[in-house]
C-alpha positions as CSV (number, residue, x, y, z in Angstrom):
1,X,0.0,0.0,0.0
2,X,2.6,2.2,0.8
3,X,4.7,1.3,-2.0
4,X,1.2,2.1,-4.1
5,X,0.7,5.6,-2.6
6,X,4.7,6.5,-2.8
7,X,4.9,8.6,-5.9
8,X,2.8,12.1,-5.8
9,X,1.0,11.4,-8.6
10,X,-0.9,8.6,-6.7
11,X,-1.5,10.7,-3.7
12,X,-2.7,14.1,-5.7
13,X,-5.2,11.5,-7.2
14,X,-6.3,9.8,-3.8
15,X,-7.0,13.2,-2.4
16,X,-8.5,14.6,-5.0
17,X,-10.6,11.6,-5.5
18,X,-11.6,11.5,-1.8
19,X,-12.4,15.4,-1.7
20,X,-14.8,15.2,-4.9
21,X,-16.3,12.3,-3.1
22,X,-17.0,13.7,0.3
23,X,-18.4,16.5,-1.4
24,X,-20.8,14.6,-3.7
25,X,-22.1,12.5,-1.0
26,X,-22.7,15.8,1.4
27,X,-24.5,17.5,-1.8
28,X,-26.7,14.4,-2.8
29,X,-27.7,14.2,0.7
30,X,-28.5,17.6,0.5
31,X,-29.9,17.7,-2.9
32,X,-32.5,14.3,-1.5
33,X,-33.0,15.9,1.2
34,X,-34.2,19.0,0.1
35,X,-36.4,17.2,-2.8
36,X,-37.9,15.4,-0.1
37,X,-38.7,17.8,2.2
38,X,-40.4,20.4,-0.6
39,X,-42.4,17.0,-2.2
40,X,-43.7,15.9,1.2
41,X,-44.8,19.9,1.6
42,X,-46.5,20.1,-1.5
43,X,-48.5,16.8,-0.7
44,X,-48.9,18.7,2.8
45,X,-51.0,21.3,1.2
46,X,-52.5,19.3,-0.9
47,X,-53.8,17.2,1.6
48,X,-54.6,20.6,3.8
49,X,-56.5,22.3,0.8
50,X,-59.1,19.3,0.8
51,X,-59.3,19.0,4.4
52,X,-60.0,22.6,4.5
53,X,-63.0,22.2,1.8
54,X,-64.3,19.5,3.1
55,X,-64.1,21.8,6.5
56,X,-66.1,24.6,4.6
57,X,-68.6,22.5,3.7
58,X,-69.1,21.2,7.2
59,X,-69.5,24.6,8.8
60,X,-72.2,25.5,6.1
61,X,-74.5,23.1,8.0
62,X,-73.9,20.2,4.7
63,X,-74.9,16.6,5.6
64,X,-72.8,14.1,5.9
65,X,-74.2,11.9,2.9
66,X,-73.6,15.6,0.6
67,X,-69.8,15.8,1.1
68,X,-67.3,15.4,-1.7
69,X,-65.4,12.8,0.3
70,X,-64.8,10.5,-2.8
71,X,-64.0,12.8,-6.1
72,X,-60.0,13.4,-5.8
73,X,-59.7,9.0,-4.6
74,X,-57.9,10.4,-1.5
75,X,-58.9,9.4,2.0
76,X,-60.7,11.4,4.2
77,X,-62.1,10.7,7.8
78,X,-64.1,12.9,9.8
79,X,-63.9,12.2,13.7
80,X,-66.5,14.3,16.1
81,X,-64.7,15.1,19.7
82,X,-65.2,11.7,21.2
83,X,-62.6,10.3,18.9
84,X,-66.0,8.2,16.7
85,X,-65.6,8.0,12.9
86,X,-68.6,10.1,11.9
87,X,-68.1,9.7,8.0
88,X,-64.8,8.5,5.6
89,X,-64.4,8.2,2.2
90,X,-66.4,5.4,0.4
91,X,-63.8,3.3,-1.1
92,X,-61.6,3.2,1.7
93,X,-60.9,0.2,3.3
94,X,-57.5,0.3,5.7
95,X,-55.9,3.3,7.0
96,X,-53.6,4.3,9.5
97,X,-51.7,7.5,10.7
98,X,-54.8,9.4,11.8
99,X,-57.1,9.4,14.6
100,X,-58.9,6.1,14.5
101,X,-58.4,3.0,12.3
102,X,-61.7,3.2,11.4
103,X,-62.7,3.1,8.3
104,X,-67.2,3.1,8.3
105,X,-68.7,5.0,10.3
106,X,-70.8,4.2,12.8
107,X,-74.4,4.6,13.1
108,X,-75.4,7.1,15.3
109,X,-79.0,6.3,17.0
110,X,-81.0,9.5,18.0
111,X,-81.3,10.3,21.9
112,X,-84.7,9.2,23.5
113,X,-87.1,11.6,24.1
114,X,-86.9,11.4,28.2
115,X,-83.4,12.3,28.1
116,X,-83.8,15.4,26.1
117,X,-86.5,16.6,28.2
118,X,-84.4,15.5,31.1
119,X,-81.6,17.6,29.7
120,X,-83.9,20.7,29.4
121,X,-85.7,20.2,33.1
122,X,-82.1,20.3,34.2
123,X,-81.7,23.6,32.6
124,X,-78.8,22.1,30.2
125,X,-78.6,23.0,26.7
126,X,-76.7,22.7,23.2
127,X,-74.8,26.1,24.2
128,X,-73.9,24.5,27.6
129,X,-72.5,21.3,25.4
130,X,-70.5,23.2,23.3
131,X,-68.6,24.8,26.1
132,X,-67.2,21.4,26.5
133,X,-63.4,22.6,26.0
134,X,-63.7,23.6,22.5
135,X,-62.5,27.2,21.3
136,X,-63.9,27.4,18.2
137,X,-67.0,29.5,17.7
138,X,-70.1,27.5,15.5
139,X,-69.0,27.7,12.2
140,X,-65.1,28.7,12.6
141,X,-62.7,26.8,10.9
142,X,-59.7,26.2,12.9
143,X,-56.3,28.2,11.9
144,X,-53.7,25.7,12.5
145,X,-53.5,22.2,10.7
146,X,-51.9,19.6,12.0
147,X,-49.5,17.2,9.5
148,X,-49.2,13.3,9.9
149,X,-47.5,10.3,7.5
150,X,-49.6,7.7,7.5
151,X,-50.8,4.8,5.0
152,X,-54.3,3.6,3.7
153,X,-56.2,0.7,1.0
154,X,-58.2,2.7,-1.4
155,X,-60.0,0.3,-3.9
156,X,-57.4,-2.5,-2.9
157,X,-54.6,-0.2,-3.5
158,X,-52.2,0.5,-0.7
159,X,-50.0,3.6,-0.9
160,X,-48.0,5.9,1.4
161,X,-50.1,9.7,2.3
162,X,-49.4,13.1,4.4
163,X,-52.2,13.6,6.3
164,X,-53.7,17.0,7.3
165,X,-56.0,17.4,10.2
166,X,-58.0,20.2,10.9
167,X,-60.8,20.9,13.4
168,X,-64.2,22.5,12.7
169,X,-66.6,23.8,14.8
170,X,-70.5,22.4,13.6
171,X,-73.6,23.9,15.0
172,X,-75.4,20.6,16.6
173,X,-72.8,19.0,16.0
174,X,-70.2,20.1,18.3
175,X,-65.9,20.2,17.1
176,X,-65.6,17.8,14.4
177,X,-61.8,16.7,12.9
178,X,-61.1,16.6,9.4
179,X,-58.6,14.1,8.3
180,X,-57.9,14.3,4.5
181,X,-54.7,12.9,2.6
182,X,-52.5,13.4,-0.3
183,X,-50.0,10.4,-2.3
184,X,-46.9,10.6,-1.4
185,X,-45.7,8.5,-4.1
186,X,-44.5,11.2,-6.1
187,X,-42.2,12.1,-3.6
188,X,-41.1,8.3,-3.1
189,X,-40.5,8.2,-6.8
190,X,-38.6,11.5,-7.0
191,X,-36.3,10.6,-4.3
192,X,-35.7,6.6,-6.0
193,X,-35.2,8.4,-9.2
194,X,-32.7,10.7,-7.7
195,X,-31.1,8.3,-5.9
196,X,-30.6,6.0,-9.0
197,X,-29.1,8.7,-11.1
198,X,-26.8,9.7,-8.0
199,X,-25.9,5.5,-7.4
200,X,-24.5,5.4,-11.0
201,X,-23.2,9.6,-11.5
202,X,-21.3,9.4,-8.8
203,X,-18.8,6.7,-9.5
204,X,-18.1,7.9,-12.7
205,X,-17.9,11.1,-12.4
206,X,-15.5,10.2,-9.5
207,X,-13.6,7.7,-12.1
208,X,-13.6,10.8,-14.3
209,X,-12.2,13.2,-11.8
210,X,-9.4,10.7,-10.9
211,X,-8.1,9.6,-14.5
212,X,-8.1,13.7,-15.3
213,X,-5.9,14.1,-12.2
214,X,-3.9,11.4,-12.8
215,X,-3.5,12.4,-16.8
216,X,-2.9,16.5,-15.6
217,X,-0.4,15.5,-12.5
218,X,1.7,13.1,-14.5
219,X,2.0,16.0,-17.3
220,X,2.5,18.7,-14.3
221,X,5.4,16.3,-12.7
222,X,7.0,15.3,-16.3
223,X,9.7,18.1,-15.7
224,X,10.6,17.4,-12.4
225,X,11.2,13.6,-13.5
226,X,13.3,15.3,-16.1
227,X,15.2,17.6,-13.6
228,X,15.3,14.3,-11.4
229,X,17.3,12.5,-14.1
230,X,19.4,14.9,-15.3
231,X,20.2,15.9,-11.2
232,X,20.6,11.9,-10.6
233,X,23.3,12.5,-14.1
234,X,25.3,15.1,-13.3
235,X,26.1,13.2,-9.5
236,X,27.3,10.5,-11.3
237,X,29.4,12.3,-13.8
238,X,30.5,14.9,-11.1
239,X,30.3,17.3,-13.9
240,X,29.3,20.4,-12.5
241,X,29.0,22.1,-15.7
242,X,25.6,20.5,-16.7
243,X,22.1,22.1,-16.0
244,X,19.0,21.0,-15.7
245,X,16.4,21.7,-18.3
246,X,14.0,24.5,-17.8
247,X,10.9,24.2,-19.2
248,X,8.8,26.3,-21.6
249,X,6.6,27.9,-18.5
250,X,6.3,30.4,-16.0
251,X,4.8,28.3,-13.3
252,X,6.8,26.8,-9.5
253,X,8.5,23.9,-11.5
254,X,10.1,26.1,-14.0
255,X,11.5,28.7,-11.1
256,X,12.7,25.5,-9.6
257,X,14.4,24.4,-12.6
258,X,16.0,28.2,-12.6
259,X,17.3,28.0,-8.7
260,X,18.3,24.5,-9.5
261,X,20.9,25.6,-11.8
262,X,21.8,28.6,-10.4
263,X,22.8,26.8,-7.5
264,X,24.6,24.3,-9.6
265,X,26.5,27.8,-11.0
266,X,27.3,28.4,-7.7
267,X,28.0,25.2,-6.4
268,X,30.6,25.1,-10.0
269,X,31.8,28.2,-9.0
270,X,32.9,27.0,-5.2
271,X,34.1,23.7,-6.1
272,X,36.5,25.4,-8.8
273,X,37.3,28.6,-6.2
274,X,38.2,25.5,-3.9
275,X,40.5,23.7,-6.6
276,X,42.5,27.3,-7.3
277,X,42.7,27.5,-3.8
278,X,44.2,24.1,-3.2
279,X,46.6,24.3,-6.4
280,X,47.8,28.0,-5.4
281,X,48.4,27.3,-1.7
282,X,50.4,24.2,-3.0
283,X,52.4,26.2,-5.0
284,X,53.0,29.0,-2.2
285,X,53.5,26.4,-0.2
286,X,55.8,24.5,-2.4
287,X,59.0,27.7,-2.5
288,X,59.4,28.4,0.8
289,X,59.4,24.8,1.7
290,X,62.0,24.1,-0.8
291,X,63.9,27.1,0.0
292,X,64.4,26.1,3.4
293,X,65.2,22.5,2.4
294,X,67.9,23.8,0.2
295,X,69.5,25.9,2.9
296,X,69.3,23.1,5.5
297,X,70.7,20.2,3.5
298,X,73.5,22.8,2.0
299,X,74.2,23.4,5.8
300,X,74.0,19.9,6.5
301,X,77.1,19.5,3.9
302,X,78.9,22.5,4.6
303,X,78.3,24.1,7.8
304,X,80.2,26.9,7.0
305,X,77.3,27.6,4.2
306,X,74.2,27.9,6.5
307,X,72.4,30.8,5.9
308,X,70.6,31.0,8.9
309,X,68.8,34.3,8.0
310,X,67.6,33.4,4.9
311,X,66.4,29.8,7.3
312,X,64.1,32.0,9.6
313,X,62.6,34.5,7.0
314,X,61.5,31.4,5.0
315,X,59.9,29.6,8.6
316,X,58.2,33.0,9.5
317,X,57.0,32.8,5.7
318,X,55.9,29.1,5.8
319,X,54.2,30.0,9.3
320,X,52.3,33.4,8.4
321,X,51.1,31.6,5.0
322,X,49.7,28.7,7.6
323,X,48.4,31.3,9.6
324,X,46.1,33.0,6.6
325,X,45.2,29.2,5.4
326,X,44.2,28.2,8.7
327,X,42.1,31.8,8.8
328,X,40.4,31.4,5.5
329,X,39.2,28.2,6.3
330,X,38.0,29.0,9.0
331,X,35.9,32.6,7.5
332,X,35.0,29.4,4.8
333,X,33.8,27.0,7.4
334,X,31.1,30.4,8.8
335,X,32.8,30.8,11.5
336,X,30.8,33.5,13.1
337,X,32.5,36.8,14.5
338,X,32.9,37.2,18.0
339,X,30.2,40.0,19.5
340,X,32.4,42.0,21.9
341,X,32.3,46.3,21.9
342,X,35.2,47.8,21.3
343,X,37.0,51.2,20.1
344,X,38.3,51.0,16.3
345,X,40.2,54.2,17.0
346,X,42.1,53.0,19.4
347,X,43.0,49.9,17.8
348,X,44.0,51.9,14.6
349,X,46.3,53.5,17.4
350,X,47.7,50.6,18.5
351,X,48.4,49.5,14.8
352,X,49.9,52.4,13.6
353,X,52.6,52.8,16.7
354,X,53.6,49.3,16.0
355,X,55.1,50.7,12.5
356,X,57.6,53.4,11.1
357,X,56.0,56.1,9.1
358,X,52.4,55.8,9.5
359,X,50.5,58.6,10.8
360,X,46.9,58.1,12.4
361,X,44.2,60.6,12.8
362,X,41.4,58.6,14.5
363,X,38.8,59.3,17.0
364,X,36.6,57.2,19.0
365,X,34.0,55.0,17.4
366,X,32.6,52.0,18.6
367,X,32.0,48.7,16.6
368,X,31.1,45.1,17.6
369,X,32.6,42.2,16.5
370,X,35.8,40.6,16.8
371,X,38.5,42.7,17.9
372,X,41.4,40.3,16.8
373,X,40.0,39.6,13.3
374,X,39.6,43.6,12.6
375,X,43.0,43.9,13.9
376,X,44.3,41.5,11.1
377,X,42.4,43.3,8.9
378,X,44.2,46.4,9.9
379,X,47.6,44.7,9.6
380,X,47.1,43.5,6.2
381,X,45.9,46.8,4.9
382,X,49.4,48.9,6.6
383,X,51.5,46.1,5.5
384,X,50.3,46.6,1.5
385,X,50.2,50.1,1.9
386,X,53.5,49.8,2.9
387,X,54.6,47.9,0.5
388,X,53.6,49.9,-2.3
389,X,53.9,53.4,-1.0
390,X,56.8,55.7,-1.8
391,X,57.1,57.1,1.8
392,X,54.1,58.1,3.3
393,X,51.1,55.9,5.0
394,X,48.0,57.4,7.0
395,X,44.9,55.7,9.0
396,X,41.8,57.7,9.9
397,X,39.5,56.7,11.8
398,X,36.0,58.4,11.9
399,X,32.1,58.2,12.4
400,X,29.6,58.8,9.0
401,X,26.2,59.3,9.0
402,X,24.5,58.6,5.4
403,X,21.5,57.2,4.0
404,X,21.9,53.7,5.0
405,X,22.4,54.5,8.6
406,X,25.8,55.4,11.1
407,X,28.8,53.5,10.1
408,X,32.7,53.5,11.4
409,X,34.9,54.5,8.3
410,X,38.4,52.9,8.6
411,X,40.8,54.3,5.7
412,X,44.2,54.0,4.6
413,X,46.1,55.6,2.3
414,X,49.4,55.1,0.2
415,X,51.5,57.3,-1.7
416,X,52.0,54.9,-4.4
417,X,51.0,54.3,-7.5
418,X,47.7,53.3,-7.1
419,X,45.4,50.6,-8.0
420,X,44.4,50.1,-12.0
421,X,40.9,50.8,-12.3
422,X,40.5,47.3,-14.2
423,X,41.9,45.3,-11.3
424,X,40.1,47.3,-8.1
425,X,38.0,44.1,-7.7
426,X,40.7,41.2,-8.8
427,X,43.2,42.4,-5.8
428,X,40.5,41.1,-3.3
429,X,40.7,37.3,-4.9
430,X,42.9,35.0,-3.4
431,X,46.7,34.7,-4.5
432,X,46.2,37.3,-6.5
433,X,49.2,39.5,-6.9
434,X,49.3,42.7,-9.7
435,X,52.7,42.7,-11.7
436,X,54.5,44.8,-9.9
437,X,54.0,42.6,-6.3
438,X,54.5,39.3,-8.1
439,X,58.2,39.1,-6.3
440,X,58.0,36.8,-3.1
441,X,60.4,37.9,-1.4
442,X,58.7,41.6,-1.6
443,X,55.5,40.9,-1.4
444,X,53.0,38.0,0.6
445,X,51.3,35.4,-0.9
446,X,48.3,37.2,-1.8
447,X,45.9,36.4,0.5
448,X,45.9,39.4,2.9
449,X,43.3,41.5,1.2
450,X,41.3,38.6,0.3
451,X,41.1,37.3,4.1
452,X,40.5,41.8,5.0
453,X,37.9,41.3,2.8
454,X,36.4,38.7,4.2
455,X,36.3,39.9,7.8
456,X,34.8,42.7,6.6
457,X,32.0,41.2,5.2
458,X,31.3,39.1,7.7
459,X,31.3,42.1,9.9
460,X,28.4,43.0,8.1
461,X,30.7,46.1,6.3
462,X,32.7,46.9,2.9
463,X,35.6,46.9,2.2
464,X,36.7,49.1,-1.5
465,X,39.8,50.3,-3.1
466,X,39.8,53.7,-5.0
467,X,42.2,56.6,-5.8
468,X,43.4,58.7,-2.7
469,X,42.9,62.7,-3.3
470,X,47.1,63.0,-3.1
471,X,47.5,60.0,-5.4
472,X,48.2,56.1,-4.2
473,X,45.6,53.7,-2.8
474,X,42.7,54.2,-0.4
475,X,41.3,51.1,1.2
476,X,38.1,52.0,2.9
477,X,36.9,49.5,5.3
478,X,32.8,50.7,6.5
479,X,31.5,48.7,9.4
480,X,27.9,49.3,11.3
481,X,28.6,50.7,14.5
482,X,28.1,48.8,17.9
483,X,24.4,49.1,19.3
């Protein structure tokens, strides 16, 4: 069962299936229902409109024997207050449902003469009678009818009725009830009839709805089996450089096609970022290492040889380039900044007097974050400005208020030559070094702007290279300030 129901195609169906059904079966019920109820009140007044003329004539003094109790063949009854069957319709034979079973009347024998002068001697009389309980006045029709399901044999024909009793009040004759019924068998046949046609509708329009859903889902799903397969592909062949197919719409599966293979862009993009960064720390790693093997089998032959010097630059080398590799996998891994408050003028300070030549104008602006990561941001932005500068390096430090808010602007500048347009973004990539920096033993390995860069960002700030007003380089690093 499970295995049945495993694709969404199978489940869109079962639900939609299931949901048409529910509400078929709550509408039929409705739709019988409300047939029955409006059939069963048109037979109501039906029945109510002959028991009401039969009423009329009653309260006009007719006879019993003049009634029209037999034109319409429906049963009628007419009971006096004692609950006796006074008159009924001629033809009828059983009934049921009303106020007596029975179905002749009885004959009613006239009182002896003794007793009606007995009644008048004791000063009783026909008005005296009528006050009996009734409410009705002689000759008043009562207002409100009274509606009963019964059955009844008519002619040797039995059949289903709604029976509708009203009460009449007849001079003489004291309050007389009126039982008259209509067929229900229009109803009966309405409702079977409806039924039927519901009984064989509703499975197939059910069987309908669920092939249509089937046949539309398995057309809607057809291109994400196709970005399925071509996913399921490009793992196998590890080839990055595949995309998925996007199809001809402007619906969800075609804007998941679209993320799909922009995140197989940058997925590309990361894995071959990942493979530079592996081959060029190789490589970095690769001279100094051999430098220093050089210099330490050379002074392994001939003592007298050893450069030492030459011994230590090369370790600090090897261990600063460990230092950055260990950093930037780290910023690669998110490593998330530290949230301390602290002054970035006075750690521009602290910078600055470590070094020869830099001057520092910086006031007091707090930021958040991690104080040792900014201050290697710092570093790496003296130590290039000092690399490329003629003689003069400066650090400001200062608080600016623009559209986007308060931010601490960090800035240093060079008197150098200054940073080609056309390469402003390129000297933030890693082991990236312009032609004039491409000497080792001048210049780093190229990672110290890309690692300030990437502090910065994940500072929440900027960091930019453009011209300086006096010519050179101006690094701007732009952090939000500390809340």
């Amino acid at each position: 069962m499970r295995r049945l129901f495993g694709s969404v195609r199978s489940r869109a169906t079962l639900a939609a299936t299931l949901v048409v059904a529910v509400a078929l079966i709550a509408a039929g019920v409705a739709v019988l229902l409300s047939l029955r109820s409006n059939l069963v009140g048109q037979a109501g007044s039906q029945a109510e409109r002959t028991a009401r003329s039969v009423a009329t004539d009653l309260a006009v003094g007719k006879p019993y024997d003049e009634l029209s109790l037999d034109e319409d063949e429906e049963p009628v009854q007419i009971v006096d207050e004692h609950g006796t069957l006074v008159a009924a319709s001629q033809d009828l034979q059983r009934i049921s449902g009303t106020g007596t079973g029975e179905v002749k009347p009885r004959s009613q024998p006239s009182a002896p003469a003794g007793a009606q002068e007995g009644a008048e001697e004791s000063g009783e009389s026909d008005d005296d009678a009528d006050d009996s309980g009734s409410t009705l006045e002689p000759g008043e029709i009562d207002e409100d009818t009274t509606f009963t399901n019964g059955s009844a044999v008519i002619d040797g024909e039995n059949a289903d009725y709604r029976f509708a009793a009203v009460k009449v009040e007849v001079d003489g004759k004291g309050e007389l009830t009126v039982y008259a019924g209509a067929p229900l068998s229009a109803e009966q046949g309405a409702v079977r009839t409806a039924q039927t046609v519901m009984l064989i509708g509703f499975p197939l329009l059910l069987g309908v709805v669920a092939g249509v859903t089937w046949l539309v889902t398995r057309r809607a799903l057809r291109p994400v089996e196709g970005i399925r397969t071509e996913m399921a592909a490009i793992t196998a062949s590890e080839d990055l450089a595949r995309r998925v197919p996007v199809p001809d719409t402007h619906d969800e599966i075609a804007r998941l096609a679209r993320t799909t293979n922009e995140t197989l862009s940058a997925l590309e993009t990361s894995v071959e970022r990942q493979r530079r960064f592996v081959a060029d720390a190789s490589h970095e790693l690769r001279s100094p290492i051999a430098s220093l093997r050089t210099q330490l089998e050379v002074g392994a032959a001939h003592a007298e040889l050893l450069d030492l010097e030459g011994a230590v630059e090369d370790t600090v080398r090897l261990q600063r380039l460990a230092a950055d590799l260990l950093l930037l996998a780290r910023l690669d891994a998110g490593e998330r900044p530290a949230d301390a408050r602290f002054d970035l003028g006075a750690l521009a300070r602290e910078e600055a007097e470590r070094r020869r030549g830099v001057t520092v104008d910086a006031e007091a602006v707090e930021v958040a974050g991690s104080r040792g990561q900014l201050g290697r941001v710092l570093a790496n932005l003296l130590d290039n400005a000092q690399r490329h500068a003629r003689s003069a390096v400066a650090v400001s430090v200062r608080q600016s208020t623009g559209p986007d808010g308060s931010h601490a602007v960090l800035t240093v500048t060079d008197d150098g030559s200054g940073v080609p347009e056309s390469d402003r973004e390129r000297v933030f990539e890693r082991f990236v070094r312009l032609d004039d920096a491409r000497s080792r033993d001048d210049g780093g390995a190229g990672l110290g702007l890309a690692i300030a860069r990437d502090v910065a960002v994940r500072h929440g700030g900027t960091l930019t290279v453009r011209d300086a007003p006096e010519g050179g380089a101006l690094f701007e690093l732009r952090l939000p300030l500390a809340r």
